[in-house]
N, C-alpha and C positions, 0 to 999 in steps of 0.2 A: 628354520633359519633363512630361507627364500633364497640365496644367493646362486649364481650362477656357475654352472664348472668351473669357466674362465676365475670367479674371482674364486671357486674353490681348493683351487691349485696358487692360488698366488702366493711367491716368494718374497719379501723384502727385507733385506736387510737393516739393522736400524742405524736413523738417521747421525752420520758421524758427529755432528754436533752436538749431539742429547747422549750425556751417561748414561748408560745403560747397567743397571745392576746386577748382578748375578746371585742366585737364591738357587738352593736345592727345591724346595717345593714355594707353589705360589697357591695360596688357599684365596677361592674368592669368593664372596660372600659370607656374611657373620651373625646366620640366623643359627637355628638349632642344631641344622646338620654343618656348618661351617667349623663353630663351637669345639663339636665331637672331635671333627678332624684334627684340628689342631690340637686339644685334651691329649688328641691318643699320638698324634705326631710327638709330642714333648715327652710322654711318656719313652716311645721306642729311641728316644736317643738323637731327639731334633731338636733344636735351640732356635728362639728368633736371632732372627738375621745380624739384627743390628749389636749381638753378643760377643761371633766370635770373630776372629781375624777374617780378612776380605776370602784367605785357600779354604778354610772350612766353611765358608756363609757358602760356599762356590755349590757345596755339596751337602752339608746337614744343616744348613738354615731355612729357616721356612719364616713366611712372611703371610700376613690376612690381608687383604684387602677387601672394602668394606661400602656401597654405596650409600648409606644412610652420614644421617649426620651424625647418631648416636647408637646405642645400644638398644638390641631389640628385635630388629633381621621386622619380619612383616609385620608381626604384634603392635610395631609403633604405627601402626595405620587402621588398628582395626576402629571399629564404632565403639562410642564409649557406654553406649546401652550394653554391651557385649560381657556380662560380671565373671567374677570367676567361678561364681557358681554356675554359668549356662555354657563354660566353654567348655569344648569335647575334651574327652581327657588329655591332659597335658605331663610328657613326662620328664621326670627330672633330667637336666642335663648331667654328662655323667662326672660321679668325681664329687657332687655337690648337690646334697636337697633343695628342693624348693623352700622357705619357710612355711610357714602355714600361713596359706590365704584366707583373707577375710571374705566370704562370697561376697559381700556386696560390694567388693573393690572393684573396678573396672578391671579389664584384665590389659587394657592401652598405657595401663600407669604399673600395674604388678608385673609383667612379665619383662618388660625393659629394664626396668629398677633390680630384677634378678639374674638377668643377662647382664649387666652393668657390672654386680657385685662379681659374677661367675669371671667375667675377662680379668678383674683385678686379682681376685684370688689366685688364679691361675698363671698372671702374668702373661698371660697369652699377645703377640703383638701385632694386634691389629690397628691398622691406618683407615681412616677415614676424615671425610668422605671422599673417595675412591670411584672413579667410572672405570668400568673397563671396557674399551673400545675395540679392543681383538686381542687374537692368540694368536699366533704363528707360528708355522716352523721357520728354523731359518737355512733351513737346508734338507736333503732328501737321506741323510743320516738318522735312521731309526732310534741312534742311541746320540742324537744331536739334542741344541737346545727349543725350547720354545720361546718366545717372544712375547709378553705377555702388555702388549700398550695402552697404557691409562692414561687420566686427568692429571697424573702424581708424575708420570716418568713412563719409562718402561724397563721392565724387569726380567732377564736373562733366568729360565727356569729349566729345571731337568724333568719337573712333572709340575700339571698342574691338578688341581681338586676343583670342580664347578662346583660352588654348593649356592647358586643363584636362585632357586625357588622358581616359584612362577608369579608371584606378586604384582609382580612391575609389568607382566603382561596379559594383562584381560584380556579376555575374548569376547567379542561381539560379534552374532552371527548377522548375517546379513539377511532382510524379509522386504519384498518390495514395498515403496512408497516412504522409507522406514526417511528417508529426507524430508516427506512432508508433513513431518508429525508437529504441528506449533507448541505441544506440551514440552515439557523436559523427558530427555532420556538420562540413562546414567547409570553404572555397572556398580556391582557392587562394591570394587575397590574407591568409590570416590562417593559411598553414602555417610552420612554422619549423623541422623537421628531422623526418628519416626516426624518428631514437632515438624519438620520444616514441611510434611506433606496434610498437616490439618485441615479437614476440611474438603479435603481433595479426593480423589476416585483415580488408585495407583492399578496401575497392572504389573504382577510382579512375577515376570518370565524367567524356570529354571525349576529343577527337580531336585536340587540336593540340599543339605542342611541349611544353610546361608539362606536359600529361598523360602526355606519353612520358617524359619528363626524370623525373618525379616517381614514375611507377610503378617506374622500374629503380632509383630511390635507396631507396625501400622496400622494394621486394623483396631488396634484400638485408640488411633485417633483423626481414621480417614476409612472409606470403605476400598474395600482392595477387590481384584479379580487376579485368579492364581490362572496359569496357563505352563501347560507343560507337554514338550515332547511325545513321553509315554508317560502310563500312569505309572506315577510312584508306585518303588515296590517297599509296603510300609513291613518292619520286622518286630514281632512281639515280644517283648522282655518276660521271663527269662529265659535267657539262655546264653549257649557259650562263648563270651566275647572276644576271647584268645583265638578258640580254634576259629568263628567268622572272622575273624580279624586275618588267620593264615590262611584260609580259602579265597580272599579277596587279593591278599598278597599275591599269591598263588597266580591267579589269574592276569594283573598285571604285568609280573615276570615272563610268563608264556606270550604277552606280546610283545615284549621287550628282547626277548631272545629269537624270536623271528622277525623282528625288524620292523615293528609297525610303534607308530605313536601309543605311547604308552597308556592313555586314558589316566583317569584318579582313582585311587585306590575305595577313596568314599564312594564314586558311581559306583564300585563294585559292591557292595558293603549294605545298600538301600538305606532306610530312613528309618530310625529307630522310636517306638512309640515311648513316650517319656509320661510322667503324669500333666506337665506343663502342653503336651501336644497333643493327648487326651482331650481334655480342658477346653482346647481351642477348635478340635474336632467339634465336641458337643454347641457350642455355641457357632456350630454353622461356616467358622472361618479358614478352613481348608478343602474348601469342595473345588476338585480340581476341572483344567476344561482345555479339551485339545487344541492345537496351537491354532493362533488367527493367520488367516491366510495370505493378508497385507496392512500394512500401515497406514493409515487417512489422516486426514487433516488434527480431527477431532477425536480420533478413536483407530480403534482397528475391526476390520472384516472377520469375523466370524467363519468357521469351518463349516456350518449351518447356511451360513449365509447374512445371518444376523448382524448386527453392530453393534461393538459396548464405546461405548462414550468413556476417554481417557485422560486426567490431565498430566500423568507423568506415567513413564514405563518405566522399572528396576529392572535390567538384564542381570538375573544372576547365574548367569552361564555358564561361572567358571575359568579356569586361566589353562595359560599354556606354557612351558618350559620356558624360562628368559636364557635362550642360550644364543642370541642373535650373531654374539661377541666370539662363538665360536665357529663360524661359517667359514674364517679364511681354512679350517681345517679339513673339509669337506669330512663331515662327519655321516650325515644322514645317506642311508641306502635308499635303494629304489621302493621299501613299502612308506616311506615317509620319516620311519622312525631310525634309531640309532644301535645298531645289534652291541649288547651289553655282557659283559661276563661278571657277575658279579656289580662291583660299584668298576670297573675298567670297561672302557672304550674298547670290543675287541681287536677295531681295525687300529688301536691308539693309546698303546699302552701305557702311553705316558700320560693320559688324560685316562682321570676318574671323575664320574658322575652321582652328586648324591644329592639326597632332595630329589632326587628322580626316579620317575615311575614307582616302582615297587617301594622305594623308602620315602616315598611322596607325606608322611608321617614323623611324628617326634620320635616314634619310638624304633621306626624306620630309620630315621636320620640320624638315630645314637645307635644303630649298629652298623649302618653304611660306614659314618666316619670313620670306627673303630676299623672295618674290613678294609678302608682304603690304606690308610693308617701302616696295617699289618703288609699290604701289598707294596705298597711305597720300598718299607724299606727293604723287603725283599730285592726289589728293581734295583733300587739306588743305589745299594749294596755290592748287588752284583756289576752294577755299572761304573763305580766309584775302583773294582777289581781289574775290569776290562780296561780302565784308563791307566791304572796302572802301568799294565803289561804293555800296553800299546807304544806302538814305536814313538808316534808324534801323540 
């Protein structure tokens, strides 16, 4: 979140002339894990906002807000080559199956259109589109509000749920000379098909699915050079994809609970041989090659020494938490990362995290939601008792 002590302590109260609303919980984001939250919020006894009288919205109203323009959370950005037959498992959100996909549908057009149906079924009420530009407290009362200031307004919360993803923030590493490259660069959140590299000679820099999936759809209509970190760790089918799946988990959590950036749950997990990556093994199109040492004009510097001649790079690097929005909280400790107990904030218990680290997954982000869910109204609960009794 890069922010400075100074503004990690900052107070402000909101501006008198802007209403301000009051919400028990403020969900933000309205991908998979956003979804769950709110599912399982309406479940334990929370109502959108805009239901009950302004004293109950105060405390059992919860509200989504939502950056997109429509329904769908990242899905509506992926590349439309991407079918639903090639995408990694996807699981239902809860409460409501998927219908059956047709494999060759994109999944840019099926996953939205079933995120769509899911909000309406559910009545779930989420606003967009929605920026959220911070959080705040608005005082140094544990059991105070948070502040929560968007594009919409801003909204007076008792808890919030991040459920932001990392979509909206690619990561690109930095390799010298990488300014004087006259080809195109470009990450993989802003590729959209193989055609537009015809003809051409891509380098397509990164070790995890995305860069596998995406070198074999290019090379077959441009020649590619695969370049990666370490060498992929390839895993052979069959075997047991629950218990890797909770080994990977596993591993995420333990940096999560000592305070360091989380990593992806997929780096943890390696690259699974498929018959489609078989396929493309054999015909020569995944022969990997340690990273180049700088950027040229034309090409980049070889670890050897060598040169390959380049007219586009793909960084498919990878993303990083979009929690910019939460920096006035000073959240992050001294290893970089956020120490987490479960989907709660432990220095911030009003702040749950989902979509994050460990439930970095579908299937992660429909049990995050539910546990936050569960913890909310435990808190709210109890704090909804506290105010009670309280003199003022």
């Amino acid at each position: 979140m890069g922010s400075s002590t100074i503004c990690s302590l900052e107070r402000r109260p909101p501006d008198a002339e802007t209403p301000v609303r009051p919400v028990g919980v403020v969900v933000i984001g309205a991908g998979q894990a956003g979804l769950s939250a709110a599912y399982h919020l309406r479940r334990r006894g929370f109502v959108p906002a805009a239901v009950p009288s302004r004293t109950s919205a105060e405390h059992r109203g919860f509200v989504v807000l939502d950056g997109e323009a429509g329904p769908g959370g990242a899905w509506r950005h992926r590349w439309r080559s991407l079918r639903m037959a090639t995408v990694n498992g996807i699981y239902d959100l809860p409460g409501m199956a998927q219908p059956e996909p047709d494999p060759c549908e994109p999944s840019v057009d099926a996953l939205p259109r079933y995120f769509a149906a899911y909000e309406a079924e559910h009545e779930l009420p989420v606003l967009r589109p929605v920026r959220v530009g911070a959080v705040r407290r608005v005082d140094d009362d544990p059991r105070g509000r948070l502040l929560v200031e968007t594009s919409a307004g801003t909204w007076s919360a008792r808890a919030v749920v991040n459920a932001t993803g990392t979509w909206t923030k690619p990561f690109w590493p930095y390799y010298p000379g990488q300014g004087e490259f006259a080809g195109r660069q470009l990450h993989v959140a802003d590729y959209v098909s193989a055609e537009e590299f015809s003809g051409r000679h891509v380098l397509v820099v990164g070790g995890g699915i995305s860069a596998v999936q995406l070198l074999v759809e290019i090379s077959q209509v441009a020649t590619a050079t695969w370049f990666t970190r370490r060498p992929p760790v390839w895993i052979d089918e069959p075997f047991d994809r629950q218990e890797f799946g909770r080994t990977a988990v596993a591993r995420v959590e333990e940096r999560v609970r000592q305070g360091l950036p989380p990593g992806s749950v997929v780096s943890a997990t390696g690259l699974i041989w498929t018959p489609a990556l078989r396929a493309a093994a054999a015909r020569g199109e995944l022969e990997r090659h340690p990273m180049f040492t700088r950027i040229e004009r034309d090409g980049v510097r070889l670890a050897d020494g060598g040169f390959q001649r380049a007219d586009a790079i793909l960084w498919a690097t990878g993303f990083r938490a979009a929690l910019d929005h939460l920096a006035p909280l000073g959240l992050r400790g001294p290893g970089g990362g956020i120490v987490m107990d479960k989907t709660m904030v432990a220095a911030e218990p009003r702040v749950h995290l989902i979509g994050y680290g460990p439930s970095a997954s579908t299937v992660g982000a429909n049990r995050a939601g539910r546990d936050a869910a569960h913890s909310l109204a435990g808190l709210l609960t109890a704090g909804e008792a506290w105010t009670s009794n309280s003199e003022w």
